[in-house]
Each structure stands twice: as structure tokens, then as C-alpha cells.
Chimera marker file (.cmm) of the C-alpha trace (Angstrom):
<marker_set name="trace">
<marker id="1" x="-58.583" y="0.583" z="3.901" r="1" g="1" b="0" radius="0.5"/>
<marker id="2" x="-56.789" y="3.649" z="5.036" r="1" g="1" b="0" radius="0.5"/>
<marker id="3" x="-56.320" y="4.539" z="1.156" r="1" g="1" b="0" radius="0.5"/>
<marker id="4" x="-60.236" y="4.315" z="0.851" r="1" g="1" b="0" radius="0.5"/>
<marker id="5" x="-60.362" y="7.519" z="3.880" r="1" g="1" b="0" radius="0.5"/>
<marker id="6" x="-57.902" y="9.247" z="2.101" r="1" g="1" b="0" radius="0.5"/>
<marker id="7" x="-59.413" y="9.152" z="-1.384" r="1" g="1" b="0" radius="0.5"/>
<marker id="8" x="-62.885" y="10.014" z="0.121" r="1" g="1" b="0" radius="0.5"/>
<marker id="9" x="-61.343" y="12.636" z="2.370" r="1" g="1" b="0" radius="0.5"/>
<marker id="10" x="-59.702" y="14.286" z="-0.787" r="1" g="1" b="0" radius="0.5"/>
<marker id="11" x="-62.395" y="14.029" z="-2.800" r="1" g="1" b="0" radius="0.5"/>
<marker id="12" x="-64.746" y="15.706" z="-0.256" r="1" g="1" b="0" radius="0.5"/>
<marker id="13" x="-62.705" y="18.526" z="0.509" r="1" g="1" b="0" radius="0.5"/>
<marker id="14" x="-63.746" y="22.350" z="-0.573" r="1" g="1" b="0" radius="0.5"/>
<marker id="15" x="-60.438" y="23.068" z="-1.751" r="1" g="1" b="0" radius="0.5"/>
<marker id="16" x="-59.107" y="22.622" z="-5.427" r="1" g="1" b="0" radius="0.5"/>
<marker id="17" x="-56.144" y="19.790" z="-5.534" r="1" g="1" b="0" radius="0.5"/>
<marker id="18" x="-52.944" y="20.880" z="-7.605" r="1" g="1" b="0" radius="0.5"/>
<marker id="19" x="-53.069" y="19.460" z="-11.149" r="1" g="1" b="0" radius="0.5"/>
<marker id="20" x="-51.195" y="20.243" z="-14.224" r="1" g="1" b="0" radius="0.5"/>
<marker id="21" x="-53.771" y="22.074" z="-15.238" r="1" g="1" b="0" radius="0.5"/>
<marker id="22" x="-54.453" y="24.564" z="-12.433" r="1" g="1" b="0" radius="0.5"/>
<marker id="23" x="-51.085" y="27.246" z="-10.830" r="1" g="1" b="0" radius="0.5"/>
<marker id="24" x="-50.397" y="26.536" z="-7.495" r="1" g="1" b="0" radius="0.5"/>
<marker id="25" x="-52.625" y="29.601" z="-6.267" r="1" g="1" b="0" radius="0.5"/>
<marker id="26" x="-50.041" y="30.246" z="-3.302" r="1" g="1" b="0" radius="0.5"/>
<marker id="27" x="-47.174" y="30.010" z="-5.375" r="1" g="1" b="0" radius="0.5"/>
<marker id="28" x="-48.337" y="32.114" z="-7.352" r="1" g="1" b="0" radius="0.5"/>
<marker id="29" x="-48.791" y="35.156" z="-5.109" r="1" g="1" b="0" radius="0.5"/>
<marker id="30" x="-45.757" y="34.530" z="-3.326" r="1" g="1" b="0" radius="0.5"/>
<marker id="31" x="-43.963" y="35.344" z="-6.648" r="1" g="1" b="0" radius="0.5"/>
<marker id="32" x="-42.596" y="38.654" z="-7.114" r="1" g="1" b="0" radius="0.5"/>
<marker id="33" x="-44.753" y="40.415" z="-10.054" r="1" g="1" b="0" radius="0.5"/>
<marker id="34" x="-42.513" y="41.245" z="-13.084" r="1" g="1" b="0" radius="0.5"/>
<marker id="35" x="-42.365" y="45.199" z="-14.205" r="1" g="1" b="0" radius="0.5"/>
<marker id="36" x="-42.501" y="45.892" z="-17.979" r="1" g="1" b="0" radius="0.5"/>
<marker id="37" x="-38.749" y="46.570" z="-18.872" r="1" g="1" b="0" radius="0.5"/>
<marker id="38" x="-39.380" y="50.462" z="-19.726" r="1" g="1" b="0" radius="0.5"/>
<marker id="39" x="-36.915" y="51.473" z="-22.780" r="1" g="1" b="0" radius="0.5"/>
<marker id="40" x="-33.960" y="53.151" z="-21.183" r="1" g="1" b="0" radius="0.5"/>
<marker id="41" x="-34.694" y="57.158" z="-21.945" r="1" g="1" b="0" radius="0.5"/>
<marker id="42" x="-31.691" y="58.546" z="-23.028" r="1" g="1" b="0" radius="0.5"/>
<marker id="43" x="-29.656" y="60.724" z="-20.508" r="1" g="1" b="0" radius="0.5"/>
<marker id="44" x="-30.542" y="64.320" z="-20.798" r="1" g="1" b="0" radius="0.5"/>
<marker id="45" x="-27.620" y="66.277" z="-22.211" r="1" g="1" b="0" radius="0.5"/>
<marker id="46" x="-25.581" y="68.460" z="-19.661" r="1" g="1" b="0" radius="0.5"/>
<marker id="47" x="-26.176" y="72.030" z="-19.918" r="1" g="1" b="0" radius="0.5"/>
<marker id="48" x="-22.836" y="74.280" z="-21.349" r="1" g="1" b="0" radius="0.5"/>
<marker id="49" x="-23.180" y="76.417" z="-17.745" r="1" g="1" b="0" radius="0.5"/>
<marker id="50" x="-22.999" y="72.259" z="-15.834" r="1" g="1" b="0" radius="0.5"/>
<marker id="51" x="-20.049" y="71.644" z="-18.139" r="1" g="1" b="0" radius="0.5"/>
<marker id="52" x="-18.129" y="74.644" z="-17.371" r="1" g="1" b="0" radius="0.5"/>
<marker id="53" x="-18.615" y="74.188" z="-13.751" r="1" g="1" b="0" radius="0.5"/>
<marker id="54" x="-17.828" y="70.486" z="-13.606" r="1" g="1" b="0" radius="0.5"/>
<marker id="55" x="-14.537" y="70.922" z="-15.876" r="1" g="1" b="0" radius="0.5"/>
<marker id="56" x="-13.149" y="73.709" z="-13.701" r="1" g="1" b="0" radius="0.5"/>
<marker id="57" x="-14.017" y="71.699" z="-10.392" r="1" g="1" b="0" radius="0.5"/>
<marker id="58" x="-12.224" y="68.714" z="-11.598" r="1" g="1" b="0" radius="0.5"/>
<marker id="59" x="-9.296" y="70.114" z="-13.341" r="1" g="1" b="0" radius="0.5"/>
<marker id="60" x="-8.901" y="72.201" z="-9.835" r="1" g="1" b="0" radius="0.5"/>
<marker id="61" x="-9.147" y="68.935" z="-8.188" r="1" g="1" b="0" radius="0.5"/>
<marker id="62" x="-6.736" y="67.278" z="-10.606" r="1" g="1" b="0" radius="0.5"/>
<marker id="63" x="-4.017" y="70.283" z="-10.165" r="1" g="1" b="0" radius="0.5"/>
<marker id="64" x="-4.674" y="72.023" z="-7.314" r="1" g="1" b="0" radius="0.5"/>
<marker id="65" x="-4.947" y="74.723" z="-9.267" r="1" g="1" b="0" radius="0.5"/>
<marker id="66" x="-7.621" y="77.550" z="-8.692" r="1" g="1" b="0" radius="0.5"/>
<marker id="67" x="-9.303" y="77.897" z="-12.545" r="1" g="1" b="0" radius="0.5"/>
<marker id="68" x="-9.659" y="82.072" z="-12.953" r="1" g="1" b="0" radius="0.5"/>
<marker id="69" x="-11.551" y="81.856" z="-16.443" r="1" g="1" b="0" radius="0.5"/>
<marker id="70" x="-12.530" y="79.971" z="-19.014" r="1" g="1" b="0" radius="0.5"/>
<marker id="71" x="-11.367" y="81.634" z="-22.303" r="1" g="1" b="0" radius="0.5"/>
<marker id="72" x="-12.916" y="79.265" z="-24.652" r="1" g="1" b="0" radius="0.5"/>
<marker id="73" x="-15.240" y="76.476" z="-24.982" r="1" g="1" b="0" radius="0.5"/>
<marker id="74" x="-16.660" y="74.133" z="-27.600" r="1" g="1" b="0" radius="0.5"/>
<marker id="75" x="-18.612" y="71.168" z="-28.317" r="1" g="1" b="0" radius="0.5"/>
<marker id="76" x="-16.843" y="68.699" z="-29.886" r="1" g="1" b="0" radius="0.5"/>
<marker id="77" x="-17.707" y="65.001" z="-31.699" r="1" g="1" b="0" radius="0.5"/>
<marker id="78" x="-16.484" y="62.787" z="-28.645" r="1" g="1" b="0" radius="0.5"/>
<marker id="79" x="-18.058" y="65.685" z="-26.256" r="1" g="1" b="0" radius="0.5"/>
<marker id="80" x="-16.629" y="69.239" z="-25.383" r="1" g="1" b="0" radius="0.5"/>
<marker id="81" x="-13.184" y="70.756" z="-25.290" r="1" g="1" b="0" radius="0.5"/>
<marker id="82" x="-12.303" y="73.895" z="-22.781" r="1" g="1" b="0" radius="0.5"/>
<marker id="83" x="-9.416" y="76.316" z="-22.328" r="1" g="1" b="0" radius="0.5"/>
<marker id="84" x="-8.912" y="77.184" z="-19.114" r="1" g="1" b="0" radius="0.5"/>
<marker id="85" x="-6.776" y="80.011" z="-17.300" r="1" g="1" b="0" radius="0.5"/>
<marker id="86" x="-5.484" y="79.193" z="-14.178" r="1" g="1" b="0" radius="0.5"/>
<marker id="87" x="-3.376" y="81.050" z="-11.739" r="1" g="1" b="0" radius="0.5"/>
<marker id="88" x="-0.058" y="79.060" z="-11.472" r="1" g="1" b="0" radius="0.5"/>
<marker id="89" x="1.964" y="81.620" z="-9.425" r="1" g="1" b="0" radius="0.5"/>
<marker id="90" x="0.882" y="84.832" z="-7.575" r="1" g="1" b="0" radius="0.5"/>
<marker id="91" x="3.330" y="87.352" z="-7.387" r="1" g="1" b="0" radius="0.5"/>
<marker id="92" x="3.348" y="91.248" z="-5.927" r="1" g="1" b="0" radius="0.5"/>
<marker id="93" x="2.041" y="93.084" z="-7.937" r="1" g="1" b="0" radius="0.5"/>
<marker id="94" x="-0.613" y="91.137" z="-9.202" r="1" g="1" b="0" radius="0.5"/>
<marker id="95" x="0.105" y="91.847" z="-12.864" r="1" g="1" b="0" radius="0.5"/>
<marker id="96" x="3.880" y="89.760" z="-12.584" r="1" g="1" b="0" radius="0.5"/>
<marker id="97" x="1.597" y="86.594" z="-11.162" r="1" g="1" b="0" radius="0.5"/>
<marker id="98" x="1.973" y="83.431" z="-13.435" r="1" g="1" b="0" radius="0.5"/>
<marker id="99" x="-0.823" y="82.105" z="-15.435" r="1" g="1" b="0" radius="0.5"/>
<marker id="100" x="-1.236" y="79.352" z="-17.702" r="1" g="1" b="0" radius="0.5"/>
<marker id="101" x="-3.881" y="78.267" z="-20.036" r="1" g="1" b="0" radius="0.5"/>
<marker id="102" x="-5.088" y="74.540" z="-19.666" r="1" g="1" b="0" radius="0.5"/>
<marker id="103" x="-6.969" y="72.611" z="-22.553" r="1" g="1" b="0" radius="0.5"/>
<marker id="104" x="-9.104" y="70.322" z="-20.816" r="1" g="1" b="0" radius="0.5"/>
<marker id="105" x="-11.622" y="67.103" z="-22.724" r="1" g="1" b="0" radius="0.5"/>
<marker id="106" x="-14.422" y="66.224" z="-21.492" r="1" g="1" b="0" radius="0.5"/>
<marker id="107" x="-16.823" y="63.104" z="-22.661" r="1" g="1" b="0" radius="0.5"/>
<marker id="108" x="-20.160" y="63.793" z="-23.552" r="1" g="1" b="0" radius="0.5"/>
<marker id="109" x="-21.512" y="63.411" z="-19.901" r="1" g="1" b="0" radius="0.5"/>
<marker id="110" x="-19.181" y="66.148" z="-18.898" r="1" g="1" b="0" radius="0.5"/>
<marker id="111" x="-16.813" y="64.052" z="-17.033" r="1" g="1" b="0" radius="0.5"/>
<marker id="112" x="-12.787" y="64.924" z="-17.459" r="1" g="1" b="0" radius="0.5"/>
<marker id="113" x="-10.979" y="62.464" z="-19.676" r="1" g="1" b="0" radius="0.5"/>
<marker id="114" x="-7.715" y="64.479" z="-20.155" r="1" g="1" b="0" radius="0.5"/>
<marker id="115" x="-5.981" y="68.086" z="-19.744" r="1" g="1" b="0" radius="0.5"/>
<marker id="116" x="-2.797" y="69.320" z="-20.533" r="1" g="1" b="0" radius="0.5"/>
<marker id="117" x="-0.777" y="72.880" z="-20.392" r="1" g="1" b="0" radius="0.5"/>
<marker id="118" x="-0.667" y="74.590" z="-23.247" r="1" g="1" b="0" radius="0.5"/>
<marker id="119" x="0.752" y="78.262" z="-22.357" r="1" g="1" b="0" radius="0.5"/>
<marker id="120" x="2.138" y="79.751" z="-19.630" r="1" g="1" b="0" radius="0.5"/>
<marker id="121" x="2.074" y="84.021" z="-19.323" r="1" g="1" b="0" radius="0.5"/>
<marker id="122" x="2.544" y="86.698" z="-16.731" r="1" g="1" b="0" radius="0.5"/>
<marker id="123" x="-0.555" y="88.129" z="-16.031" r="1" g="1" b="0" radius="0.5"/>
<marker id="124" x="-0.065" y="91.389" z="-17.069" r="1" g="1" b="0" radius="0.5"/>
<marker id="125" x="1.331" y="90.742" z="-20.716" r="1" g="1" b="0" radius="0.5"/>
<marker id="126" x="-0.873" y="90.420" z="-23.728" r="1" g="1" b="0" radius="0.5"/>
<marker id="127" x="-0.308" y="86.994" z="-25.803" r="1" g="1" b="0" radius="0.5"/>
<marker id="128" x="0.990" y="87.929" z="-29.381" r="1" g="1" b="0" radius="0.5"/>
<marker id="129" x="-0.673" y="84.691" z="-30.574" r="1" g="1" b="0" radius="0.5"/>
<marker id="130" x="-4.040" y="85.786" z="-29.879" r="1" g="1" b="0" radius="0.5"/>
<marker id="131" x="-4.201" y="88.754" z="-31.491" r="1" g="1" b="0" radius="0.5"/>
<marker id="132" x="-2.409" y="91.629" z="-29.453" r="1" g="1" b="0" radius="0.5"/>
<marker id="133" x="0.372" y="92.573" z="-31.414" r="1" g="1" b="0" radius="0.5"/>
<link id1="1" id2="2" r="1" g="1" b="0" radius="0.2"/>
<link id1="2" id2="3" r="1" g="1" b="0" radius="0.2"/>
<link id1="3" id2="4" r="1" g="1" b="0" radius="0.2"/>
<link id1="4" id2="5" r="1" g="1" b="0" radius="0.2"/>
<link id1="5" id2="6" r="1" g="1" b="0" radius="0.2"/>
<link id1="6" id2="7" r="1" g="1" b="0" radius="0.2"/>
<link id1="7" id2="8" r="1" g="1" b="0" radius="0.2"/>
<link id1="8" id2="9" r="1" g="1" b="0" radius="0.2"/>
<link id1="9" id2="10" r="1" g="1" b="0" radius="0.2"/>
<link id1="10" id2="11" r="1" g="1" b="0" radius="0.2"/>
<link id1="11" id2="12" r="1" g="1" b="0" radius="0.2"/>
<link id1="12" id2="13" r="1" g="1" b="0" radius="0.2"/>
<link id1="13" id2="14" r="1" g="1" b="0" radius="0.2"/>
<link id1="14" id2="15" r="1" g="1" b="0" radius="0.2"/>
<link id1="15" id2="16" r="1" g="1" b="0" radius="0.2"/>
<link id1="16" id2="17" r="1" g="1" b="0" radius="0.2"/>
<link id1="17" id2="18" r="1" g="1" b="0" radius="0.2"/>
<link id1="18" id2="19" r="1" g="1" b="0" radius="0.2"/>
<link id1="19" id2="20" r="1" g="1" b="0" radius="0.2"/>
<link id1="20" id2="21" r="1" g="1" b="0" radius="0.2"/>
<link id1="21" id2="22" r="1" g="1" b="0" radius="0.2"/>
<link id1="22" id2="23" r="1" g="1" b="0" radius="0.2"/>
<link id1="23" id2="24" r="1" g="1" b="0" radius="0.2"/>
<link id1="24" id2="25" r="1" g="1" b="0" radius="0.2"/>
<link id1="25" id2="26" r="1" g="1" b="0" radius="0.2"/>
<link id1="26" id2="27" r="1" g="1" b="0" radius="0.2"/>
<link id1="27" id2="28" r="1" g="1" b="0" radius="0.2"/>
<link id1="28" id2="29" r="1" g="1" b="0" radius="0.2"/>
<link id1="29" id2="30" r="1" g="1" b="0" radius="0.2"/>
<link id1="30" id2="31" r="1" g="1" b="0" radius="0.2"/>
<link id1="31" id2="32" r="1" g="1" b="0" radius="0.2"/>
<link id1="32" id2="33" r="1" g="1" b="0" radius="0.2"/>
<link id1="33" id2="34" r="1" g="1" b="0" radius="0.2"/>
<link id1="34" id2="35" r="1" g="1" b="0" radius="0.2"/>
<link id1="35" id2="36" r="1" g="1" b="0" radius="0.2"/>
<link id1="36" id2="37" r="1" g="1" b="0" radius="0.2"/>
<link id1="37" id2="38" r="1" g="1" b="0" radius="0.2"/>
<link id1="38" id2="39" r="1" g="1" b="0" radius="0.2"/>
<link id1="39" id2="40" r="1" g="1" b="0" radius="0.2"/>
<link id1="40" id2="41" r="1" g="1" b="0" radius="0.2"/>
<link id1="41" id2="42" r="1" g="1" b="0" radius="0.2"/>
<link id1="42" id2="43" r="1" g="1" b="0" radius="0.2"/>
<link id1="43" id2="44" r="1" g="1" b="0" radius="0.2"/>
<link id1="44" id2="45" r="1" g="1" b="0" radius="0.2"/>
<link id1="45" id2="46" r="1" g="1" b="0" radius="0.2"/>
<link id1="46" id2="47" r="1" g="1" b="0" radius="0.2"/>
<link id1="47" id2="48" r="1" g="1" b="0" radius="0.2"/>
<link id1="48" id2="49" r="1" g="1" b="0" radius="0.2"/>
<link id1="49" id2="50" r="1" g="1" b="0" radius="0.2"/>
<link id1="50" id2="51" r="1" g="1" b="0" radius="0.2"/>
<link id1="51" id2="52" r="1" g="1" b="0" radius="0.2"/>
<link id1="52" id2="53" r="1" g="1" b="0" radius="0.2"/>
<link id1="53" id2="54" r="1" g="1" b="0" radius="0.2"/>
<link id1="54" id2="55" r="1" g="1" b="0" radius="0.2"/>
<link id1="55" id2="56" r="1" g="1" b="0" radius="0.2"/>
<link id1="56" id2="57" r="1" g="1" b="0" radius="0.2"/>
<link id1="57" id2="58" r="1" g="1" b="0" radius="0.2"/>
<link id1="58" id2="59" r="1" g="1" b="0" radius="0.2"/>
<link id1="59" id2="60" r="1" g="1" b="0" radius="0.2"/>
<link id1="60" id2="61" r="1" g="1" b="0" radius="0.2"/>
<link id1="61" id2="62" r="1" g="1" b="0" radius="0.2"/>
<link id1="62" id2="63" r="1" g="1" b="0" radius="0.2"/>
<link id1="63" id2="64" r="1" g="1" b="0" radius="0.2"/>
<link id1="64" id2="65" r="1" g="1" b="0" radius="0.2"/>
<link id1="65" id2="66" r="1" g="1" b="0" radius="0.2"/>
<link id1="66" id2="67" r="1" g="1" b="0" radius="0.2"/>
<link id1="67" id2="68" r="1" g="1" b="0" radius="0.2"/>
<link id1="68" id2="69" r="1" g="1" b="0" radius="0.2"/>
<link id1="69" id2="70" r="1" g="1" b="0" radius="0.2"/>
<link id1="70" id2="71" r="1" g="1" b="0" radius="0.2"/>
<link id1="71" id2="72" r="1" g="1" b="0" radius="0.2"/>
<link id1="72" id2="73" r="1" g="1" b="0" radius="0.2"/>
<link id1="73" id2="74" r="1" g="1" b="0" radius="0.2"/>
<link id1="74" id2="75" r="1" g="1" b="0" radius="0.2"/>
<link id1="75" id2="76" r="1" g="1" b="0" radius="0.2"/>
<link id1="76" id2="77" r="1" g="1" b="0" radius="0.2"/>
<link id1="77" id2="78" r="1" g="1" b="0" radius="0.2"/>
<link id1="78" id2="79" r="1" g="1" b="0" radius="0.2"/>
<link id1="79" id2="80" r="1" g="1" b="0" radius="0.2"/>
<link id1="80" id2="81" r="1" g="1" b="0" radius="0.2"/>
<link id1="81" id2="82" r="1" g="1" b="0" radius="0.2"/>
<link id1="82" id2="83" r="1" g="1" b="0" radius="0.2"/>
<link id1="83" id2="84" r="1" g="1" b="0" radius="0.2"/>
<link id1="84" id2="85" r="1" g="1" b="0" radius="0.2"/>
<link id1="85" id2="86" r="1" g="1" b="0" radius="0.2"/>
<link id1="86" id2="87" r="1" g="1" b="0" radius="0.2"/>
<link id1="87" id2="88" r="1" g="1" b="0" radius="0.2"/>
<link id1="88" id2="89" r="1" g="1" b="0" radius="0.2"/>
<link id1="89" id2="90" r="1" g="1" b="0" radius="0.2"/>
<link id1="90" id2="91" r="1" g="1" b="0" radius="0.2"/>
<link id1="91" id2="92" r="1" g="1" b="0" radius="0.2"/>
<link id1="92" id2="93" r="1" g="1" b="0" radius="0.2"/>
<link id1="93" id2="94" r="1" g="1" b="0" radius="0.2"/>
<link id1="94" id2="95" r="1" g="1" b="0" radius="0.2"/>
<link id1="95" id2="96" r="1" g="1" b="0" radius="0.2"/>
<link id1="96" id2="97" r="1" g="1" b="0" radius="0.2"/>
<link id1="97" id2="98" r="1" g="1" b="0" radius="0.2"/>
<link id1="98" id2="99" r="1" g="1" b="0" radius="0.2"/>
<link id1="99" id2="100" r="1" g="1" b="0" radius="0.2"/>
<link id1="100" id2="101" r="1" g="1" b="0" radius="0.2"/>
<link id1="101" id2="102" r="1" g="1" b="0" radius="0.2"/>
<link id1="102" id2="103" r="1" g="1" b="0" radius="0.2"/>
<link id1="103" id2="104" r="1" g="1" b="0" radius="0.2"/>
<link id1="104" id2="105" r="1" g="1" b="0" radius="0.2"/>
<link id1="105" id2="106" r="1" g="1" b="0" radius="0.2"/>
<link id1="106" id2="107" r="1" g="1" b="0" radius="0.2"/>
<link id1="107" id2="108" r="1" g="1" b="0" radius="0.2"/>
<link id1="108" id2="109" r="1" g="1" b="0" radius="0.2"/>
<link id1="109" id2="110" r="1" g="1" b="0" radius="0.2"/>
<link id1="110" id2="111" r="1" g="1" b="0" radius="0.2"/>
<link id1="111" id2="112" r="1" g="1" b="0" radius="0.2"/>
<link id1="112" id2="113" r="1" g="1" b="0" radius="0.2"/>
<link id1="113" id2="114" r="1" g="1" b="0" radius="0.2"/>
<link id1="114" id2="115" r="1" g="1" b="0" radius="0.2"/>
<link id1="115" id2="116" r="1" g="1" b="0" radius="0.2"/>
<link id1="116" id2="117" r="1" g="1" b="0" radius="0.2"/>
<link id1="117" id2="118" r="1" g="1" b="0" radius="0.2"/>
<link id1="118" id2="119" r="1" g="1" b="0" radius="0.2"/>
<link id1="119" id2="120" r="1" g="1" b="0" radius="0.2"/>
<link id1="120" id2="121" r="1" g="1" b="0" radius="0.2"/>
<link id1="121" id2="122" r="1" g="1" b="0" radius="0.2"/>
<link id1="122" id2="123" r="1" g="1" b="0" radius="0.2"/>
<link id1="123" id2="124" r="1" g="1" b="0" radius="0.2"/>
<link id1="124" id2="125" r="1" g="1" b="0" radius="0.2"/>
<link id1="125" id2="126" r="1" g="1" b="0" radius="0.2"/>
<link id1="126" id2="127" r="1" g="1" b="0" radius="0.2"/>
<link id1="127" id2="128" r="1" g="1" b="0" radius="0.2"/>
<link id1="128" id2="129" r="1" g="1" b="0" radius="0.2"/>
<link id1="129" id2="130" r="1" g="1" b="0" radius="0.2"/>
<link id1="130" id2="131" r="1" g="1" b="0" radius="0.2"/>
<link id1="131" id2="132" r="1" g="1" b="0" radius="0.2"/>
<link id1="132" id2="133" r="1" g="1" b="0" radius="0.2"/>
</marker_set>
């Protein structure tokens, strides 16, 4: 008869029996609560000044180069392409010091995907290829 005390002690009781048809309250709760998945907002674009300042840091990084100027700059398909001046060799007087100018890529989050040297000058002698004749 202990399944008759059972059954009437089940029956009796104020609280609800798991079914099929009802959650497990408990479980329930104890289960972490699912977030909407927001769409993904697009990165905002770096700004040209934040592109400048990133290439020069990590082509100075790269070379150990100190970057002087950036003499031009431009926004390409894959992202942005830069020329950079750099101080190679300082000599006395300043005006026999080496300097070369670097292009340097950049992807379109402004990170450094490849440089390479594409002049090299004393500082004190205009380039005949851009113009001073």
C-alpha cells in the first residue's frame, strides 16, 4: 500500500507535477536568456588625419625610421596608399642629410599591409622628377 500514500501524497500536494505539457519552471529560470543577435553595424571608416598617424607609426616601427612628412596621400580601391619622407641619414649640415621617400599600403582599416623605398635624395637637392627642373 505504500504506492496508495504516494499517489495520494502527490495528488494532494500544492505544487504543479512536471508533464509534457508544462516547462520545468526552475529550469527554466536557471537558463541563460538569449539576446536578439543585433546586425553587425559596419565599422566606422578611419578618419584621413587616423590614417596618416597610424601609417607613419607603423612604418617607423617597421624601419626604425623617424617619418619627417608625408608628401602624398590617397584613397585607393583596396584602402589608401601614402608617400612618406623619412630621414635615412643625418649629416652636418643638415641640407647633405639622406632622405628617402617610402610608398606605404594600407587596408581599409588603416592597418600596414606593405611599404617599399622608392627614392632616395639629399636633403637639400630638389627632385627633377617632381617638377624642379
Amino acid at each position: 500500500m505504500t504506492n496508495t500514500n504516494n499517489t495520494s501524497r502527490s495528488q494532494s500536494s500544492p505544487e504543479p507535477q512536471n508533464s509534457d505539457d508544462q516547462p520545468d519552471k526552475e529550469a527554466e529560470e536557471s537558463r541563460p536568456r538569449r539576446k536578439k543577435a543585433a546586425s553587425p553595424r559596419p565599422k566606422p571608416r578611419p578618419k584621413p588625419m587616423e590614417i596618416l598617424r597610424e601609417a607613419r607609426a607603423q612604418l617607423a616601427e617597421l624601419t626604425g625610421l623617424v617619418p619627417d612628412s608625408v608628401s602624398s596621400f590617397e584613397q585607393t580601391e583596396g584602402g589608401w596608399s601614402l608617400e612618406v619622407e623619412v630621414l635615412e641619414i643625418e649629416r652636418v649640415p643638415d641640407t647633405m642629410s639622406l632622405m628617402a621617400g617610402y610608398q606605404v599600403d594600407l587596408d581599409a582599416e588603416g592597418q600596414l599591409t606593405g611599404y617599399r623605398r622608392i627614392r632616395r635624395y639629399e636633403r637639400g637637392r630638389a627632385d627633377a622628377r617632381r617638377g624642379g627642373r
